[in-house]
N, C-alpha and C positions, 0 to 999 in steps of 0.2 A: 717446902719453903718457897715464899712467891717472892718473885723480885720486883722491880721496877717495870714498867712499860719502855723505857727506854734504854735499861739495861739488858731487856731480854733482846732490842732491836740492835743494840750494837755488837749481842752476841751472833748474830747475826747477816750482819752486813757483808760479809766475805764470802759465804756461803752463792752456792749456784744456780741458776735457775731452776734445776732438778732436784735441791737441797730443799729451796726454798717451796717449791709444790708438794715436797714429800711434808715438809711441816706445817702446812697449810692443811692437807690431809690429816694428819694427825689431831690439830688443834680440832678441827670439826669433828672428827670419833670421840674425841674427847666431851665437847662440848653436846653431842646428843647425850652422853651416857650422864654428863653431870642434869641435859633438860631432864631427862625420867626421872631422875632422883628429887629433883626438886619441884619439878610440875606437879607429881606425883606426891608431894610434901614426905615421903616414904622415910620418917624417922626411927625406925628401925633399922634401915641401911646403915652400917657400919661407918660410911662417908662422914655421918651426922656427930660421930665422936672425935675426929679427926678437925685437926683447924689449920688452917681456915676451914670452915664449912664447905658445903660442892655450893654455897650460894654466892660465898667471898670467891670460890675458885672458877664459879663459871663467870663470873666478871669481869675475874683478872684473864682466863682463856681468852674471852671474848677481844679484851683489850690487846691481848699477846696475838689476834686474828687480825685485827688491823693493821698492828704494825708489820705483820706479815707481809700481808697485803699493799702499804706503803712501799716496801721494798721489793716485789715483786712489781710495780707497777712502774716503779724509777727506773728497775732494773730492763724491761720488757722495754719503756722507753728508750733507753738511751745504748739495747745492744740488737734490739731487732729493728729491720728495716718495713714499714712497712706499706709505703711505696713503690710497690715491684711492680 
């Protein structure tokens, strides 16, 4: 089941610098494995029965990477100094 772009970021929000790397990480492993499936059009793949599709699902990843990314950049801003 896929949620919102903004529901997935407010699940989010609390989570730690190290939290948020580790899921940053993951959406990427994710997201190459849905690029093969779909570059590769490989409708045989199992994925293709499944809905959303991995076409609907690397979208919504992709969108789940930015809001990552949002929150790791607020977060980097406003807890690391980086004028030392």
């Amino acid at each position: 089941m896929m949620i919102s772009a903004e529901g997935y970021k407010s699940m989010h929000e609390s989570d730690s610098i190290d939290e948020l790397i580790a899921e940053r990480k993951q959406l990427v492993g994710e997201l190459e494995q849905l690029e093969k499936i779909v570059r590769e059009n490989n409708k045989d793949d199992d994925s293709w029965n499944e809905s959303p599709g991995p076409d609907v699902r690397y979208q919504m990843t992709l969108t789940y990477l930015i809001q990552i990314c949002e929150l790791l950049w607020a977060r980097f801003s406003s807890e690391m100094e980086w004028d030392k």
